[in-house]
C-alpha positions in Angstrom: 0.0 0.0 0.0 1.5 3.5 -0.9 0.5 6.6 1.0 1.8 9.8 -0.2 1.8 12.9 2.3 2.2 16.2 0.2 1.6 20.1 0.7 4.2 22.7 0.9 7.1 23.8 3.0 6.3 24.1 7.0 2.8 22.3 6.4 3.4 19.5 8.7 4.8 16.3 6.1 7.6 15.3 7.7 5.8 16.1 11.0 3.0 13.2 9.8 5.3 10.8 8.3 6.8 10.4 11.6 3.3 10.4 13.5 2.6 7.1 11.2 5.7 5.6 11.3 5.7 5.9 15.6 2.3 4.0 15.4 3.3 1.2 12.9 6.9 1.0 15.4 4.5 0.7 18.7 2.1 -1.5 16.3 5.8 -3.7 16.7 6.1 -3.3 12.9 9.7 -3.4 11.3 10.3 0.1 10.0 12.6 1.9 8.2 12.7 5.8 7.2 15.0 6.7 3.6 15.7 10.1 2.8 17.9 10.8 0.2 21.0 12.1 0.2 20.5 15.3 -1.8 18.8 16.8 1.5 22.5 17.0 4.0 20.5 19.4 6.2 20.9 17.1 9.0 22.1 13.2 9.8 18.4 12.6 10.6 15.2 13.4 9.6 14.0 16.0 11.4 10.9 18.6 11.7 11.1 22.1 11.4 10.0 21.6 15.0 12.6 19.7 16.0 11.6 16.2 16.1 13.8 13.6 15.0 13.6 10.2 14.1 16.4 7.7 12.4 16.7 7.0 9.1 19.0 5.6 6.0 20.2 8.4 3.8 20.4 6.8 0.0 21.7 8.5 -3.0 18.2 9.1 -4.9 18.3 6.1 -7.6 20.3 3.7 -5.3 17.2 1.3 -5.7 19.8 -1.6 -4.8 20.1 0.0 -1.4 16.2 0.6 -1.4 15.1 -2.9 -2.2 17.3 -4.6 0.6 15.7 -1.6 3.1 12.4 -2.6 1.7 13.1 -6.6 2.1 14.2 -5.7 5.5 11.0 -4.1 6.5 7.3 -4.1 6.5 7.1 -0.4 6.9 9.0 1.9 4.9 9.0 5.7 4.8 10.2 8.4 2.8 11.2 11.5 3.2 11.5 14.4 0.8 9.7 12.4 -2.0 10.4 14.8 -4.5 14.3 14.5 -4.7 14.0 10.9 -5.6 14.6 9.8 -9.3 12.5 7.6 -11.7 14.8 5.0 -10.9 13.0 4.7 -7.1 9.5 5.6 -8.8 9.6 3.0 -11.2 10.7 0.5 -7.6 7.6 1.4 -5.5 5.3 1.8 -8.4 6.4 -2.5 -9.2 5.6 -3.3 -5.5 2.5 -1.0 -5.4 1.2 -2.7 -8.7 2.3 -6.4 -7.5 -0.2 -6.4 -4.5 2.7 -6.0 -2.1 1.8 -6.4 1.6 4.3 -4.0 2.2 3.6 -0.3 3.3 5.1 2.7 1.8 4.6 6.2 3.2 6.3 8.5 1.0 6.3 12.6 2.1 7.0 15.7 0.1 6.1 18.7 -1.8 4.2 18.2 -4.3 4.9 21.9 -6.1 8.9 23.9 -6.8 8.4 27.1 -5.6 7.1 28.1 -8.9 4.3 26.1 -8.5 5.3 23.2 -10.8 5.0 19.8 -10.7 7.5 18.5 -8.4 9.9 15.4 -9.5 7.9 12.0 -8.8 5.5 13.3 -6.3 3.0 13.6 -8.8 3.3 10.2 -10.7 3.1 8.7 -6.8 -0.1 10.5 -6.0 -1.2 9.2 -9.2 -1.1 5.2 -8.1 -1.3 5.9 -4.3 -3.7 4.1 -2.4 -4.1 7.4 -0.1 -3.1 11.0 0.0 -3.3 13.7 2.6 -2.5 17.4 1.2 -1.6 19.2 4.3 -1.5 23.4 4.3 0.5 25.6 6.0 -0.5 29.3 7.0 0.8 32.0 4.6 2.8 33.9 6.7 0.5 37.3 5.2 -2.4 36.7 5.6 -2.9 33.9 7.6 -5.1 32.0 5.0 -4.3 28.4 4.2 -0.9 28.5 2.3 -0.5 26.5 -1.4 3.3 27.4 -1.9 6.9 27.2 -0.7 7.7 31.3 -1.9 11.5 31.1 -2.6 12.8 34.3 -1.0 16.2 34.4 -2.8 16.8 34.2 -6.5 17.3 30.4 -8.0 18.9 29.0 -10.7 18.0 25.5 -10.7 14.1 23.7 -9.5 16.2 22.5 -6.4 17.3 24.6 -3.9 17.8 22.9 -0.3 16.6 25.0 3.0 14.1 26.1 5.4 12.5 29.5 6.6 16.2 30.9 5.6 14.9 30.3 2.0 11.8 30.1 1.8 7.9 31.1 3.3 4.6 29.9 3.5 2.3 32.0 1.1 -1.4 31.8 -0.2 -1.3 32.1 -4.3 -2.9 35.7 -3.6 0.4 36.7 -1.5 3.2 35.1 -3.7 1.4 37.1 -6.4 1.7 39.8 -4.6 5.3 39.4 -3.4 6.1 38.7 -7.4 5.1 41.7 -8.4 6.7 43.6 -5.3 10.3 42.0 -6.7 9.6 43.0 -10.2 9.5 46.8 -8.8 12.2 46.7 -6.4 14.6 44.4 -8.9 
C-alpha cells in the first residue's frame, strides 16, 4: 500500500510521516525511514519543530540499497519524496502494482516554488492508495498557504533549506510578493 503525504514547505509532512511511522513501530512493525541524500541538512530526519527520528540516507536512484531496506521491513517511509529519481519511482510503483503487503509512506512537496510539478510526487499520488494534502499558513495573511515562496533568487528547481529560504504563502500573496520583486529588482 503506498500513502503519499504532500503540501508545501512548513505544512506539517515530515511532521505526519513520523506520527505514522511511531504507530506502525509501537504496532511492533519493522520500519525503516529513507531520505535521500540530496537533503544533508541534518544526519536525521528532522521537523522544522525539532523532532527527530532515524533513518538511512540513499543517493536518490540507489534502488539496490532501497530494495534490501524494503526486504528488510514491513514499513517503509520516505522523506522528501520529490528529490528521488524515476529509478525509485519506477521500484515502489512495481511493488504497489504487485499487490505488495508492504507499506510505503512516502512525504514531500508536491509543487517547486514556482508552483510546478515537483519530481515523482506527482506520478506517486497518481497510483497511491491514499493522499493527505496538508496546508500551512501563509505567513501574510494567515489563510491556508499553497506554496513554498522562494525568497532568494534560483537558478536551478532545487534549492535545499528552510525558513532561511523560503515562506509559507497563499497564491494571492506570492502574487503579490512577485510583483513587489519586479518593482524593487
Amino acid at each position: 500500500m503506498l500513502e503519499v503525504i504532500t503540501g508545501g514547505m512548513f505544512a506539517g509532512k515530515t511532521d505526519e510521516l513520523i506520527r505514522r511511522l511511531e504507530r506502525h513501530s509501537i504496532a511492533k512493525r519493522r520500519v525503516a525511514l529513507v531520505r535521500p541524500d540530496l537533503d544533508t541538512r541534518t544526519s536525521k530526519v528532522r521537523t522544522h519543530n525539532g523532532k527527530e527520528f532515524d533513518s538511512i540516507t540513499v543517493d536518490s536512484n540507489d534502488t539496490a540499497t532501497i530494495a534490501q531496506i524494503i526486504e528488510a521491513n514491513e514499513v517503509i517511509g520516505f522523506d522528501e519524496g520529490e528529490f528521488f529519481g524515476e529509478a525509485v519511482y519506477q521500484l515502489l510503483k512495481a511493488y504497489e502494482q504487485n499487490g505488495t503487503d508492504k507499506i510505503f509512506i512516502v512525504g514531500g512537496l508536491d509543487m517547486d516554488s514556482e508552483g510546478e510539478p515537483f519530481g515523482i510526487m506527482p506520478r506517486l499520488m497518481a497510483i497511491a492508495s491514499e493522499i493527505t494534502k496538508l496546508h500551512a499558513v501563509c505567513e501574510n495573511c494567515f489563510q491556508p498557504a499553497n506554496i513554498s515562496y522562494s525568497l532568494v533568487e534560483k537558478k536551478t528547481q532545487v534549492l535545499v533549506g528552510g525558513k532561511d529560504k523560503y515562506k509559507a504563502l497563499c497564491w494571492k500573496c506570492a502574487a503579490a510578493e512577485k510583483v513587489k520583486q519586479a518593482q524593487n529588482g
